[in-house]
N, C-alpha and C positions, 0 to 999 in steps of 0.2 A: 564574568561567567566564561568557562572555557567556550571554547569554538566548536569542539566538539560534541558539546552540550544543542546544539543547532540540528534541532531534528529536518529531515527531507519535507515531514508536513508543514515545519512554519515558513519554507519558503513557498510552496505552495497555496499557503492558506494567504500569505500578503499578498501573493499575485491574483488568487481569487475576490482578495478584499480591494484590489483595484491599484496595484501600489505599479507602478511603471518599471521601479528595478530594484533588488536587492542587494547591499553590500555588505558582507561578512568579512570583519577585520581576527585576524589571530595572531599571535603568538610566532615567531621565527618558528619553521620547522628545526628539532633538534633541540628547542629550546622550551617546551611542554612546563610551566610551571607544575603543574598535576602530576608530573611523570606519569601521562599515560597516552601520551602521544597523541590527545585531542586531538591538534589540527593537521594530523594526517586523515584522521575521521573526517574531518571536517572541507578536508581538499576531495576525498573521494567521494562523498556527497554530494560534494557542487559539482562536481565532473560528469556524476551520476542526472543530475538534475540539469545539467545545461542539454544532453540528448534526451531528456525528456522534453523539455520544452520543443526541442526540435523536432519533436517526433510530434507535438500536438502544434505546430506551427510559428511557436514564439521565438524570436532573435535569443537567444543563448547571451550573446551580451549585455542583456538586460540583468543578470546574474554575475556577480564579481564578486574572488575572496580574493584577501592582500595580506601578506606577513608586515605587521608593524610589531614595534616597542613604543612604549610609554616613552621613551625618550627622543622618538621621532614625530616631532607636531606640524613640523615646515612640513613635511613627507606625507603626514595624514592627511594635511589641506589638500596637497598639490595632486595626490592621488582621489581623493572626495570630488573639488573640482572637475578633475581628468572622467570621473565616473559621471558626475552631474551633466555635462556636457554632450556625454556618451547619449544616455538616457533622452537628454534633450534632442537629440538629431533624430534617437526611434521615432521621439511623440508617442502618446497615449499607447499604452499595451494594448495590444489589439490592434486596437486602429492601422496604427504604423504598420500592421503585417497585413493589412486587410480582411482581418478580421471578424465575420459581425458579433454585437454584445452576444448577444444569446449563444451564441456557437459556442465562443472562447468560454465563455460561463461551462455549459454543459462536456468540454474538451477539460478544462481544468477539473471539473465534477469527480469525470470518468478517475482521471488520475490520483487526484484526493481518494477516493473509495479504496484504489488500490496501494497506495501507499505501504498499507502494512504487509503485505503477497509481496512488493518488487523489493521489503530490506527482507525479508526473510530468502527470497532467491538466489539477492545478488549480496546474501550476509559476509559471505569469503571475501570478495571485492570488498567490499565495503572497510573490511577490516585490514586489508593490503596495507603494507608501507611502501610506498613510492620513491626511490631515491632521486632519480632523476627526471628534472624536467620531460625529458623525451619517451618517457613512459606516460604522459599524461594521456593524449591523441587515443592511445591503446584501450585504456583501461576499459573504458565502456565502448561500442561501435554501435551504429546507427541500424545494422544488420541484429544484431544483437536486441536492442530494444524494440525495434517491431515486432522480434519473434516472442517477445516476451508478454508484447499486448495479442497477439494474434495465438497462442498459444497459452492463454491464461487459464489455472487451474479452475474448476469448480468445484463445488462437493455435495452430494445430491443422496438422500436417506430413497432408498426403494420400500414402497410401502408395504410391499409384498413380502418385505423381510422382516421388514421391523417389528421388534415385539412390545417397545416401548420398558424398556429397560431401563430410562432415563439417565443413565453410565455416560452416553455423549453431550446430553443437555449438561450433568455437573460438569463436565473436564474442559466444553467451550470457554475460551476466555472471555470472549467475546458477549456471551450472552446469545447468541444466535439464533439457536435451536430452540424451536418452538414447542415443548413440552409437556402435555397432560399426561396424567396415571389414567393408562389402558386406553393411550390414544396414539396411532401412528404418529410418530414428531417429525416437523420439519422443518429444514433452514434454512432459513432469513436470510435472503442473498443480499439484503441490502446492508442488512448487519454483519455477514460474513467478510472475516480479513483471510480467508482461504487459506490457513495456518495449518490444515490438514489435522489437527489434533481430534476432532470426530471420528476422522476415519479410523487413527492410530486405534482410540478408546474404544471403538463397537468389540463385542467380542465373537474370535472369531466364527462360534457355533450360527450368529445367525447374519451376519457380514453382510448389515444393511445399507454401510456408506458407501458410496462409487464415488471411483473421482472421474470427474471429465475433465478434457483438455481441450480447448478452443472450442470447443461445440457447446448448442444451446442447452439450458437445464429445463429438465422436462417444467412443466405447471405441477405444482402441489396439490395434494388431495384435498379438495373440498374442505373447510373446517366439519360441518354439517357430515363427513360421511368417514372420519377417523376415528371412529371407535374401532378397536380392536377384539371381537367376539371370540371368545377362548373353548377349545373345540369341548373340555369339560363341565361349561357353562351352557353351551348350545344342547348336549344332553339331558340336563340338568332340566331345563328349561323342557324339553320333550316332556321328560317323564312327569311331572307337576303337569301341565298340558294333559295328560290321559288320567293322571290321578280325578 
């Protein structure tokens, strides 16, 4: 499998499932059997992923990618070893940082959720080619990912606007958006990858999506109180009423 086939969530998802460190072996850079430059992907991901960890606590060296060939096995040992070792002086994830389980659970959680919001932000980075070693340091900053968690988009349906069009519930990829016919809809932050495609889709006559950035998302209307009464249905209703 290329290297760059190594999505950002399965190194998170093995550090969530308890794993101490990850190592991702590729392809010499320049050397892409796929000609498509996987494990350039695949460097700016870990890059990307080692200032996360650092941003939720974790030693960064618990993460290592290395260029080998299939024709190098003395070199795959000695670097396996070199990494095993590494790992062994952390001790236990967590622990070695000090930790507690349930912290680092619910820090890794946060960042699992978000995974699909930070490649679609940092999609240009991501897709960067590096030539040199000395651009590594740069590419992501520690400045940089804080503002990104402290600054993280929402997406929030105002009920006062919404006519229940159901146009954003189809276009979510996600599934999100909570949608009845003739009921104000609303999105599922737990389900939301913050992709903005709701917003994009509302049309703009009744331009019900808001986005926020770093502020709280209001509470959702009631289930029990989103019906949407349509002002020629409330007359409707009068005149049967006096009939």
């Amino acid at each position: 499998m290329c290297s760059g086939r190594v999505d950002l969530s399965f190194v998170i998802r093995a550090l969530s499932n308890g794993m101490d460190g990850v190592f991702i072996g590729g392809c010499h850079l320049n050397e892409c059997h796929y000609i498509t430059d996987g494990n350039y992907h695949a460097l700016n991901m870990v890059l990307l992923c080692k200032k996360l960890m650092e941003h939720i606590g974790l030693n960064p060296e618990r993460l290592k990618i290395e260029w080998l060939s299939a024709g190098e096995g003395i070199r795959f040992a000695e670097v396996m070893n070199d990494f095993g070792n590494t790992v062994k002086k952390l001790g236990p994830l967590g622990k070695g940082e000090g930790i507690d389980k349930n912290e680092l659970k619910s820090r890794l959680e946060e960042v699992a959720k978000l995974v699909p919001y930070i490649k679609l932000v940092k999609k240009e980075k991501l897709s960067s080619r590096l030539e040199n070693i000395e651009e590594y340091d740069g590419l992501f900053t520690s400045d940089e990912i804080d503002r990104l968690f402290r600054e993280v988009i929402s997406y929030y349906i105002d009920p006062g606007q919404c006519q229940a069009c159901m146009t954003c519930a189809k276009r979510c990829p996600a599934g999100a958006v909570v949608s009845v016919k003739n009921q104000i809809h609303v999105i599922d932050q737990e389900k939301c990858i913050k992709c903005g495609t709701c917003f994009e889709a509302c049309p703009p006559r009744f331009g019900a999506v808001t986005k926020i950035s770093g502020g709280p998302v209001p509470p959702p209307v009631p289930e029990g109180e989103r019906t949407i009464v349509r002002e020629g249905k409330e007359k409707m209703g009068e005149i049967t009423e006096v009939s």
